[in-house]
Z-matrix of the N, CA and C atoms (Angstrom, degrees):
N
C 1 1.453
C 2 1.519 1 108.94
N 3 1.289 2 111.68 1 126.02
C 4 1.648 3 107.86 2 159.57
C 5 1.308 4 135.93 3 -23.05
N 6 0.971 5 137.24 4 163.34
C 7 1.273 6 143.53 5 179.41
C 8 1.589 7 121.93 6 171.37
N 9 1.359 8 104.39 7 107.30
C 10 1.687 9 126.08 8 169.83
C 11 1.282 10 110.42 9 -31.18
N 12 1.342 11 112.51 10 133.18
C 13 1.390 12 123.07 11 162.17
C 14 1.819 13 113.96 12 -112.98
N 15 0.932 14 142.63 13 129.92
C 16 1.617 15 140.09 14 -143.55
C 17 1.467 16 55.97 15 -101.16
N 18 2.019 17 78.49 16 157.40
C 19 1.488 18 129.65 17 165.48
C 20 1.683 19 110.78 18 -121.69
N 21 1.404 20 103.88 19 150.17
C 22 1.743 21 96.07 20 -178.83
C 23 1.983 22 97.09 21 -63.54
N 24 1.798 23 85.47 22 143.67
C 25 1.405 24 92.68 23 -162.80
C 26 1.664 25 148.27 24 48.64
N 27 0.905 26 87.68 25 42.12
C 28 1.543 27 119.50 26 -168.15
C 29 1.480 28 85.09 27 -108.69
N 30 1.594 29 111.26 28 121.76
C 31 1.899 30 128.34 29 -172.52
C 32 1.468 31 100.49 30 -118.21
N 33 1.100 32 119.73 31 -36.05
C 34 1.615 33 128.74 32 -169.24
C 35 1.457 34 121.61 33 -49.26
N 36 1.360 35 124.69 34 91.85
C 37 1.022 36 109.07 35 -159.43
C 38 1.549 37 113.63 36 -88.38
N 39 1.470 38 116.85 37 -9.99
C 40 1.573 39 121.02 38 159.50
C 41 1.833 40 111.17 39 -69.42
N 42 1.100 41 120.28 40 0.36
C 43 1.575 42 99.42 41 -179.10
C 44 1.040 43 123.04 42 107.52
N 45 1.580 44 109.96 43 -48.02
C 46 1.301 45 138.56 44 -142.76
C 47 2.166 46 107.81 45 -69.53
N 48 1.509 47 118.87 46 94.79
C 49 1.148 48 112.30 47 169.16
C 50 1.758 49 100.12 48 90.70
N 51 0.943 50 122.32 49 -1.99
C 52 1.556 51 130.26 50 -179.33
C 53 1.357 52 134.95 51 -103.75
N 54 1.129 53 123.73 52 -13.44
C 55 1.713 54 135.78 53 -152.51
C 56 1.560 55 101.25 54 -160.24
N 57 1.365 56 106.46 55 158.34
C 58 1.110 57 101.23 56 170.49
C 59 1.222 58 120.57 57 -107.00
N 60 2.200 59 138.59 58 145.01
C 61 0.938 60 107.47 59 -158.70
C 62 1.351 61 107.24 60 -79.37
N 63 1.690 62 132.04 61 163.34
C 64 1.783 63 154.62 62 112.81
C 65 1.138 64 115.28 63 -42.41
N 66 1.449 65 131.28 64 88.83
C 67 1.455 66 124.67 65 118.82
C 68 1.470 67 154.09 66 -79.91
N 69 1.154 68 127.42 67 138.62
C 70 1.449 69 148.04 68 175.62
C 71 1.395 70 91.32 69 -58.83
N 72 1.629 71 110.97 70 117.29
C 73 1.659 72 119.50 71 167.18
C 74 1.056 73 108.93 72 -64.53
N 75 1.316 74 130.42 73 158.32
C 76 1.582 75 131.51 74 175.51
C 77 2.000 76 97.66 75 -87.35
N 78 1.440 77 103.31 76 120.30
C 79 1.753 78 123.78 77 -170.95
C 80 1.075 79 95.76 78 -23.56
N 81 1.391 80 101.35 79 -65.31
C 82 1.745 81 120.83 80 -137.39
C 83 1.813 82 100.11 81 -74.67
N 84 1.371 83 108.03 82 -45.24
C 85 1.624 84 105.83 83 -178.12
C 86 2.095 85 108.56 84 -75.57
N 87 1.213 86 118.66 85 -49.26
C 88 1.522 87 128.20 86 159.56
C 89 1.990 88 108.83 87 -24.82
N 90 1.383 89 99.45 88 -43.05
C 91 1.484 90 124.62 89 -169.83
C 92 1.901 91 92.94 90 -63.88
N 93 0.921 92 120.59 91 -70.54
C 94 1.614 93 141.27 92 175.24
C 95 1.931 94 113.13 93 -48.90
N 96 1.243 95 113.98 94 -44.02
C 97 1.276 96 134.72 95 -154.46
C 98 1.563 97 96.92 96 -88.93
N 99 1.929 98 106.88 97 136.41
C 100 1.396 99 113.17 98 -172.83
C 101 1.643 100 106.08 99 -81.64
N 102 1.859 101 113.13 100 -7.48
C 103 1.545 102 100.26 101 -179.13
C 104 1.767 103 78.07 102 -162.54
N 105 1.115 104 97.56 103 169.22
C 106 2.060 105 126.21 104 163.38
C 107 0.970 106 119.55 105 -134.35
N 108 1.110 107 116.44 106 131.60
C 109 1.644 108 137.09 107 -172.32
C 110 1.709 109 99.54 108 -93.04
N 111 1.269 110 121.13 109 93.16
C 112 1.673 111 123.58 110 176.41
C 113 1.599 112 120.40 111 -62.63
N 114 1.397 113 101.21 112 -6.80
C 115 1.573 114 88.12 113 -173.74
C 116 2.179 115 88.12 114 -173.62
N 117 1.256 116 87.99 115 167.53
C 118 1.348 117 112.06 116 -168.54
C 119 1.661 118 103.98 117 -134.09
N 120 1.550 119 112.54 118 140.64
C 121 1.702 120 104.58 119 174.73
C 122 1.370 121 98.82 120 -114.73
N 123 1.370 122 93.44 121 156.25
C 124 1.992 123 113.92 122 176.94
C 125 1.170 124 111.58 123 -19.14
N 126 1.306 125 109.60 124 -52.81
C 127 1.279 126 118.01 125 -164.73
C 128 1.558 127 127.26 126 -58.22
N 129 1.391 128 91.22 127 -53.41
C 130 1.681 129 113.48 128 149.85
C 131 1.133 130 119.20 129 -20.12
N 132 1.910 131 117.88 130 -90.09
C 133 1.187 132 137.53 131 -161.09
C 134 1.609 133 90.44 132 -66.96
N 135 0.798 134 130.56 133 -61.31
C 136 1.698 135 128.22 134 -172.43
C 137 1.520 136 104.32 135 -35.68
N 138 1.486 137 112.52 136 -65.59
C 139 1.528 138 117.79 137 168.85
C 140 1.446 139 117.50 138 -50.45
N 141 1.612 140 137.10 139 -5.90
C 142 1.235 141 124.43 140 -177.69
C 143 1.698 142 104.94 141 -144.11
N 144 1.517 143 111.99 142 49.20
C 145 1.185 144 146.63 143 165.09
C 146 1.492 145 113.41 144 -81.92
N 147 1.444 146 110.46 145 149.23
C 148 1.777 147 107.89 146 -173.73
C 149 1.690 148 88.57 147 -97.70
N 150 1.176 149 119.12 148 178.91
C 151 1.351 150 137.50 149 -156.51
C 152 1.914 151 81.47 150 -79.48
N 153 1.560 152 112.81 151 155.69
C 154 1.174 153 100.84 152 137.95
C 155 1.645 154 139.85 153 -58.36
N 156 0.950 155 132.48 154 -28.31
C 157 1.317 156 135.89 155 162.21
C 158 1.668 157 117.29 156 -109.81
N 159 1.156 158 102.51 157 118.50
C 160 1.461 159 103.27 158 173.33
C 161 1.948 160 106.89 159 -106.17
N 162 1.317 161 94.77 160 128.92
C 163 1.603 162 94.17 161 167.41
C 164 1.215 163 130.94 162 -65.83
N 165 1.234 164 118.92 163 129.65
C 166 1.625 165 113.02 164 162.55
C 167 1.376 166 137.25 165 -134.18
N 168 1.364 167 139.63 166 -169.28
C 169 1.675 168 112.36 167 -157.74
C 170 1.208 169 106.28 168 -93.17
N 171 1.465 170 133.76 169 -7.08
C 172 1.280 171 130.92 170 179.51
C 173 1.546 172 107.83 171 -110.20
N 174 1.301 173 107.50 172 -33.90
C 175 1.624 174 128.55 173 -170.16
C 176 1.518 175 123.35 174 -161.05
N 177 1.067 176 102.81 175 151.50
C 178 2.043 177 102.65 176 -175.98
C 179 1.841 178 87.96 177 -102.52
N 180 1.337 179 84.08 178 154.39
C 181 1.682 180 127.91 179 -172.65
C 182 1.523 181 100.99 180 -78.79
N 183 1.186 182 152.60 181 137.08
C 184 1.153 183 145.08 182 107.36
C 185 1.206 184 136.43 183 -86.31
N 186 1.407 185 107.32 184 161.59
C 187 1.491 186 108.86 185 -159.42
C 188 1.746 187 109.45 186 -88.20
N 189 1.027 188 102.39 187 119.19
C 190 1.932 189 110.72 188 -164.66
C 191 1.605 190 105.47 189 -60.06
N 192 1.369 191 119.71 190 127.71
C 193 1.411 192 127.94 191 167.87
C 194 1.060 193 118.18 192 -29.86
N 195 1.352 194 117.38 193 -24.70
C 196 1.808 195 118.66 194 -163.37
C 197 1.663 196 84.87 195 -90.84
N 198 1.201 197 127.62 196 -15.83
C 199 1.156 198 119.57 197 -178.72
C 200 1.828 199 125.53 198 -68.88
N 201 1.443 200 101.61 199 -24.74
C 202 1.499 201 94.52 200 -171.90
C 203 1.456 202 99.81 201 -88.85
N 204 1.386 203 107.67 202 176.13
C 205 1.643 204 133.36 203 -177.67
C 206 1.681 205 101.19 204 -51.84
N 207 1.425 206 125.76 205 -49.78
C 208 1.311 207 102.17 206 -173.89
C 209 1.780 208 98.03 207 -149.68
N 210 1.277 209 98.88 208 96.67
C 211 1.969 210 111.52 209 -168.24
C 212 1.363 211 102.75 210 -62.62
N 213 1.758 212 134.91 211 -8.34
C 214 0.949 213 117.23 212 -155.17
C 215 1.196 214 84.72 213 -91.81
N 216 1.633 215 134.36 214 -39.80
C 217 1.009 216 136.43 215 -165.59
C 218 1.342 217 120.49 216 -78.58
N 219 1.227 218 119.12 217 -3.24
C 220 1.209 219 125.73 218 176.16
C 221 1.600 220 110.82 219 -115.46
N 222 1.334 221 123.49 220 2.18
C 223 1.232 222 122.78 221 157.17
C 224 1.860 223 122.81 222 -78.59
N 225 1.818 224 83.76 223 -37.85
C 226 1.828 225 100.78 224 170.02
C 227 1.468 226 113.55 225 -40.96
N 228 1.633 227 93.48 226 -67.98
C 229 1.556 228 102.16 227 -174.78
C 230 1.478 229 127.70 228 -58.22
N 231 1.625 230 102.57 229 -29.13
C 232 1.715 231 109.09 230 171.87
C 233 1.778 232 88.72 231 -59.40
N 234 1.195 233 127.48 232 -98.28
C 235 1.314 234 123.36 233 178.71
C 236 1.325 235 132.45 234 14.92
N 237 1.483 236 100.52 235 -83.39
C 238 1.503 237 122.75 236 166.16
C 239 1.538 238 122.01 237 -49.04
N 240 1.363 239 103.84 238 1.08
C 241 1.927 240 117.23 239 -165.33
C 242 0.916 241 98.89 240 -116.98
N 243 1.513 242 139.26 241 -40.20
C 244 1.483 243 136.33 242 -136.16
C 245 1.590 244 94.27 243 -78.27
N 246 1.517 245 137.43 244 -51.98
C 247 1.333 246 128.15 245 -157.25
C 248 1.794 247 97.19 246 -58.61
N 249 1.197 248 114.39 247 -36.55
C 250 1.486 249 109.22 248 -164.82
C 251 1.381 250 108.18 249 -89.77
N 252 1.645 251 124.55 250 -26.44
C 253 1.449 252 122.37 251 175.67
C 254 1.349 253 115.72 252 -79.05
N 255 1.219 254 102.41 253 -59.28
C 256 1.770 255 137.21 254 -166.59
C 257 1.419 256 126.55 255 113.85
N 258 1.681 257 111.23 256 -51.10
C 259 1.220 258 120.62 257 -179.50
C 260 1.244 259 107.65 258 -129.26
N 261 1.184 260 110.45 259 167.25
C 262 1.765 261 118.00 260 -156.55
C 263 1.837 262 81.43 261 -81.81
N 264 1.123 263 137.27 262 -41.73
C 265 1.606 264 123.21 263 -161.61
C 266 1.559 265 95.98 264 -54.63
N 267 1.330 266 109.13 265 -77.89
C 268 1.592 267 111.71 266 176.29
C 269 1.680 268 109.80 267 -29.04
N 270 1.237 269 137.30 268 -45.21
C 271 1.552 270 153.68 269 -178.92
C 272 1.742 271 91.18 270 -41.29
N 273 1.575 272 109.66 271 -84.92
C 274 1.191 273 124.86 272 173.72
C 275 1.571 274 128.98 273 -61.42
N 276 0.949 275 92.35 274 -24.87
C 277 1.781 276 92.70 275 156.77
C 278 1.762 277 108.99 276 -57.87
N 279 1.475 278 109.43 277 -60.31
C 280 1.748 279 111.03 278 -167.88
C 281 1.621 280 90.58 279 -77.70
N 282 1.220 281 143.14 280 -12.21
C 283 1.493 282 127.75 281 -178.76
C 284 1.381 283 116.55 282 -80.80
N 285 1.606 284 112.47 283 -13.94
C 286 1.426 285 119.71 284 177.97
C 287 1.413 286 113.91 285 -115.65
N 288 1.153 287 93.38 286 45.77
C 289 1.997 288 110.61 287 -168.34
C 290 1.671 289 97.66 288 -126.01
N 291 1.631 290 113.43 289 113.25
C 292 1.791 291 96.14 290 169.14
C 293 1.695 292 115.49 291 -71.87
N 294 1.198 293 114.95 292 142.67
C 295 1.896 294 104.59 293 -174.38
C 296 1.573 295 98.85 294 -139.33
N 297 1.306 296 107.21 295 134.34
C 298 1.107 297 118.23 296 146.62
C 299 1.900 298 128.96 297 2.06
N 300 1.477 299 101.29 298 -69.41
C 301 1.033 300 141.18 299 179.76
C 302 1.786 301 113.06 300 -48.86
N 303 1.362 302 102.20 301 -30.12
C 304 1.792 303 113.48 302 167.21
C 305 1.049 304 113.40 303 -122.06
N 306 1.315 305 130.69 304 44.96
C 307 1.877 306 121.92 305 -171.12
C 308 0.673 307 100.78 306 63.98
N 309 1.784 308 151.82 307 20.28
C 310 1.497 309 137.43 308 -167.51
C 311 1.584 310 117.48 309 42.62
N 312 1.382 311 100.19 310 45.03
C 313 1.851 312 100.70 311 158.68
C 314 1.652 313 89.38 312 -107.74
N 315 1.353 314 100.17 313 166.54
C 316 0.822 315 122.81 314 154.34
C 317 2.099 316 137.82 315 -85.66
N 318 1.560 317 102.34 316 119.53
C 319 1.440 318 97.18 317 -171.19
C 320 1.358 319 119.61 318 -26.64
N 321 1.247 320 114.68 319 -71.44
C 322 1.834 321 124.58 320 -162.87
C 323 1.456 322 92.03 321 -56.73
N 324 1.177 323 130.59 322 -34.64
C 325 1.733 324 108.02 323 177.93
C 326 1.319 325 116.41 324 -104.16
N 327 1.568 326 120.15 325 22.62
C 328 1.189 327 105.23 326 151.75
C 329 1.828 328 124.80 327 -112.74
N 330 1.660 329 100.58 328 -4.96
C 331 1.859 330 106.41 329 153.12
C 332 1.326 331 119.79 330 -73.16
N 333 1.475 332 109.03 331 32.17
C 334 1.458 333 110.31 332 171.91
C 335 1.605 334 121.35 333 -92.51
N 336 1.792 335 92.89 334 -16.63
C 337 1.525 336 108.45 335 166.60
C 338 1.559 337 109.39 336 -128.49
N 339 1.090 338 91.54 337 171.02
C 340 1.477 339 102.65 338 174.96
C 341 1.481 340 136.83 339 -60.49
N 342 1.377 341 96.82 340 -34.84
C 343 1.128 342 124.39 341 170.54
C 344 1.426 343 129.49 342 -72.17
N 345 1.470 344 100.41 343 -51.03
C 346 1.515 345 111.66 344 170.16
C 347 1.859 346 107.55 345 -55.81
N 348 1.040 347 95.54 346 -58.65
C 349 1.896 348 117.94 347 -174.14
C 350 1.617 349 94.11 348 -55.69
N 351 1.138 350 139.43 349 -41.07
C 352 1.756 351 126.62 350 155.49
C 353 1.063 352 106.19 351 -21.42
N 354 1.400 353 103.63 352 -96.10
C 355 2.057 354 134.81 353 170.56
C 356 1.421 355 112.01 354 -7.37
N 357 1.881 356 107.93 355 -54.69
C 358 1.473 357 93.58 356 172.88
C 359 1.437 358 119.85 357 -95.65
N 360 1.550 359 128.43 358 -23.01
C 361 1.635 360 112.07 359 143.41
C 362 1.486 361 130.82 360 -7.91
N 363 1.708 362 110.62 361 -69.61
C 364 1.121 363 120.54 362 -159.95
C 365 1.301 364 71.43 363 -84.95
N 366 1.475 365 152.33 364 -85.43
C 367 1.496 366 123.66 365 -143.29
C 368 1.889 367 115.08 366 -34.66
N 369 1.353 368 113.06 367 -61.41
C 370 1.241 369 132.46 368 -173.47
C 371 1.535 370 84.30 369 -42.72
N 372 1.098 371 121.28 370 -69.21
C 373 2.429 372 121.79 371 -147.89
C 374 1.557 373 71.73 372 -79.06
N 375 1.359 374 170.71 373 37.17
C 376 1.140 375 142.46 374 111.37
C 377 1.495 376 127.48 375 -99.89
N 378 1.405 377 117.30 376 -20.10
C 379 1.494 378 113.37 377 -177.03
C 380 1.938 379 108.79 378 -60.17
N 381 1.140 380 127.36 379 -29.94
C 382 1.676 381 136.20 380 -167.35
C 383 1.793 382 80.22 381 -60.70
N 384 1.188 383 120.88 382 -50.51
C 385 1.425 384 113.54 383 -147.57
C 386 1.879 385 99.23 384 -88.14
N 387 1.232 386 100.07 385 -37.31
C 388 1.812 387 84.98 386 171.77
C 389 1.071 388 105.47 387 -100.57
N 390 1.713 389 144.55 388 65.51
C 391 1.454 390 142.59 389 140.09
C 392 1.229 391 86.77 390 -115.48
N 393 1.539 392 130.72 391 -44.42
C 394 1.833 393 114.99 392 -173.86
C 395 1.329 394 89.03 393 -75.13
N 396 1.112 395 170.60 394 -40.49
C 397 1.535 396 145.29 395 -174.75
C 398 1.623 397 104.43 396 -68.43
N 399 1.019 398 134.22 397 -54.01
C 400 1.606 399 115.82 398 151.69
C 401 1.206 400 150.44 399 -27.11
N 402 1.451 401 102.66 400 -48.03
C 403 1.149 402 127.19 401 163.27
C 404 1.420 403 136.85 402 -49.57
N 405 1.384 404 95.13 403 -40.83
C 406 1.900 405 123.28 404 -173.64
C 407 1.223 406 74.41 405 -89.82
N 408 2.118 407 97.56 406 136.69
C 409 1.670 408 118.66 407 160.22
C 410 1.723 409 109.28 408 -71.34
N 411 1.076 410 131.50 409 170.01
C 412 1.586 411 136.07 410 -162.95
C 413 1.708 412 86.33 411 -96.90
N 414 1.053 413 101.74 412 142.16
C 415 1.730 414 115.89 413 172.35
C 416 1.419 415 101.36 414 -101.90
């Protein structure tokens, strides 16, 4: 089973997007093997991630909510999105878009912290209100 290794300043006490993971080598292959790699960083596993959508011959795969770094936060933001998107595809379509609009990160990798996932909260509970001020001609 996994298990967190803290980073300096690392608060998170779920894990979640903070630490890098600890795994237990499997005996028997460790047993065979000239070295083991005990742990892997974010950066890593992020870089050796399958696409969010994988194709397939009847149907494409998506990648399950329980799958990202912190689902709660990415259930919020589906939520908090839907009046202005509609559907979570469109949602995740603009969350894997770098914009202007966030320092040019991209949403889905910045609800990986807490902090970031604020940033796009308050973006999301403010964009409804500056597209209708756009929207409306000037009197």
């Amino acid at each position: 089973m996994p298990t967190q290794r803290p980073r300096p300043g690392d608060t998170d006490a779920q894990g979640g997007a903070g630490g890098d993971l600890e795994r237990e080598a499997n005996v028997s292959l460790a047993q065979l093997a000239h070295w083991v790699r005990r742990y892997i960083s974010e950066d890593e596993l992020r870089a050796s991630q399958l696409p969010y959508v994988v194709p397939g011959r009847r149907r494409a795969s998506i990648k399950p909510h329980s799958w990202y770094a912190k689902p709660h936060h990415l259930a919020k933001m589906l939520e908090m999105a839907r009046p202005v998107l509609r559907n979570e595809g469109e949602i995740l379509k603009w969350a894997r878009k770098e914009g202007d609009h966030l320092g040019g990160h991209r949403p889905i990798d910045m609800i990986e912290t807490d902090e970031g996932a604020a940033e796009v909260f308050n973006y999301v509970s403010i964009y409804p209100r500056q597209a209708e001020k756009h929207r409306r001609p000037n009197r």
